[in-house]
C-alpha positions in Angstrom: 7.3 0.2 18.6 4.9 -1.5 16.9 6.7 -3.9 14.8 10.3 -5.1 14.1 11.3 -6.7 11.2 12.6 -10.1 10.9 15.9 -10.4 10.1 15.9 -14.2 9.5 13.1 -13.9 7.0 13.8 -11.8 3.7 13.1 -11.5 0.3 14.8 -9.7 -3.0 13.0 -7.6 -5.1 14.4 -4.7 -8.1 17.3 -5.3 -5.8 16.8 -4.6 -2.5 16.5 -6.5 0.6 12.6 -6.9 2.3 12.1 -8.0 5.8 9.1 -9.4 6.5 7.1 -7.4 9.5 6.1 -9.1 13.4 4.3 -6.9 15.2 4.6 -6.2 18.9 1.5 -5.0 19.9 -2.1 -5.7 19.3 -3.4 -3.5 16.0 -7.1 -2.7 15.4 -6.7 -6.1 12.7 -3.5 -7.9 14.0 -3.2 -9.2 16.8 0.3 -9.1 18.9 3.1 -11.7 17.2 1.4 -11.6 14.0 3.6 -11.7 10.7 3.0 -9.7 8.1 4.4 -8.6 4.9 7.3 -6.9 3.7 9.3 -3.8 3.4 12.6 -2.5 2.7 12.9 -0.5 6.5 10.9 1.1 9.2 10.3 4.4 6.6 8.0 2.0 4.3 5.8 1.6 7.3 4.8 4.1 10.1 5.6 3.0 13.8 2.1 5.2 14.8 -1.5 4.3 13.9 -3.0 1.2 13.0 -1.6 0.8 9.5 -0.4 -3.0 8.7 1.4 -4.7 5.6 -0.3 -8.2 5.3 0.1 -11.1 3.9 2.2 -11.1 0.4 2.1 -7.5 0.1 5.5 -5.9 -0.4 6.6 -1.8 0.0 9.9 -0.4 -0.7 11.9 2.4 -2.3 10.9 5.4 -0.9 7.0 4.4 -0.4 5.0 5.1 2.8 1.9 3.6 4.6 1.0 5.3 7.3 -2.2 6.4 9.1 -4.3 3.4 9.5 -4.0 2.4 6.2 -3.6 -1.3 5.0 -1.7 -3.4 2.1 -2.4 -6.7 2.0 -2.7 -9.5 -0.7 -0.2 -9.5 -3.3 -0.5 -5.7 -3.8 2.7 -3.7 -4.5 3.6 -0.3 -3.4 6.9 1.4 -4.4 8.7 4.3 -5.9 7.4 7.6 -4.2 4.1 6.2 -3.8 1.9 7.1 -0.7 -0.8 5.0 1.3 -2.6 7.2 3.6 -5.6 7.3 6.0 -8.3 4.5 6.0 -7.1 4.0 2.3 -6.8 0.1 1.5 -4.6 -1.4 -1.4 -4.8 -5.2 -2.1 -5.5 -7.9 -4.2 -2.7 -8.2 -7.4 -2.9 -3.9 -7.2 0.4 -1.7 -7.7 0.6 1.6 -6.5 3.8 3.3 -7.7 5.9 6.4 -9.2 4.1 9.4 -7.0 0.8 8.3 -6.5 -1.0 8.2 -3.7 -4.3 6.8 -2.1 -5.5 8.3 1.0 -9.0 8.9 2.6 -11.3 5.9 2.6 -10.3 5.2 -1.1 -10.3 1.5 -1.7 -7.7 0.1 -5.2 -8.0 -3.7 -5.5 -7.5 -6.4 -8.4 -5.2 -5.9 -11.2 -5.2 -2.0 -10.7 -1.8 0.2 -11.9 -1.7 3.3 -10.2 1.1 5.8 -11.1 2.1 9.0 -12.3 0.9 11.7 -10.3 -2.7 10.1 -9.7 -4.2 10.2 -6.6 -7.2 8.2 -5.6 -9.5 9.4 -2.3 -12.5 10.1 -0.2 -14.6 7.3 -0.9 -13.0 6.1 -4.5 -13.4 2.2 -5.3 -11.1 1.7 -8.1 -11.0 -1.9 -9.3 -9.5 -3.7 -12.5 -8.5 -0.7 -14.6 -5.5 1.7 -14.5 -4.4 5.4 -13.7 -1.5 6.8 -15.0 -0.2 10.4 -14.9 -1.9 13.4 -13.4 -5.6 12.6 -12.6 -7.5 12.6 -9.2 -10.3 10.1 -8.6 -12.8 10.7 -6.0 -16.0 8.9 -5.2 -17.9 11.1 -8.4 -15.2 8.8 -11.0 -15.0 5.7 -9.8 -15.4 1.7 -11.1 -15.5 0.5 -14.5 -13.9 2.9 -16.2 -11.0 2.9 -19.2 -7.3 3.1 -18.5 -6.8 6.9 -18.3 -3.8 9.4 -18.5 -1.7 7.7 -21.5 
């Protein structure tokens, strides 16, 4: 195992409990006894790769990080939402419903993903929001309007 939670140490959020995360082992950015964020149970967080909730970030419901992928900040995942490969989420960003970022794809700031969008490969999305059924690769990324409404 690479983590436990921490049963002393829990928050409530759209009602459910969150345990915040210790983990056991040296990761490639945490070392060994480190706290980290929190999540509902050991399916919001894969016990194999490198992947880490840090800091204030919460996941729950049915999300998933796995890979080596990383939440950190105050960033939110939840719903069916996924958090894949090399993929980072953090800052104040939300990733929810059935979205999913994977691949080296980077969402940060005050960034709503949701719907069906997926963001990947190389994508920097930053301070705008995706809603519905669009894919954003590195070819669509920063600056852009709210999209999908």
């Amino acid at each position: 195992m690479k983590y436990e939670l921490v049963q002393s140490d829990t928050i409530q959020i759209d009602n459910q409990t969150l345990y915040r995360i210790r983990a056991l082992q040296n990761l490639q950015y945490v070392p060994e006894q480190s706290l980290g964020g929190y999540i509902a149970s050991e399916t919001n967080l894969s016990q194999d790769g490198n992947c880490w909730v840090d800091n204030d970030a919460r996941v729950y419901g049915n999300a998933e990080v796995c890979d080596d992928a990383r939440v950190f900040g105050r960033a939110r995942v939840y719903g069916d939402a996924i958090v894949a490969e090399k993929a980072h989420v953090h800052g104040n960003a939300r990733v929810f419903g059935r979205a999913r970022v994977y691949g080296d794809a980077h969402v940060f700031n005050n960034v709503l993903i949701c719907g069906d969008a997926h963001v990947y490969g190389t994508a920097v999305v930053c301070n705008y929001n995706l809603n519905g059924d669009v894919r954003v690769n590195r070819e669509k990324t920063r600056r852009s309007k709210s999209h999908g409404y």
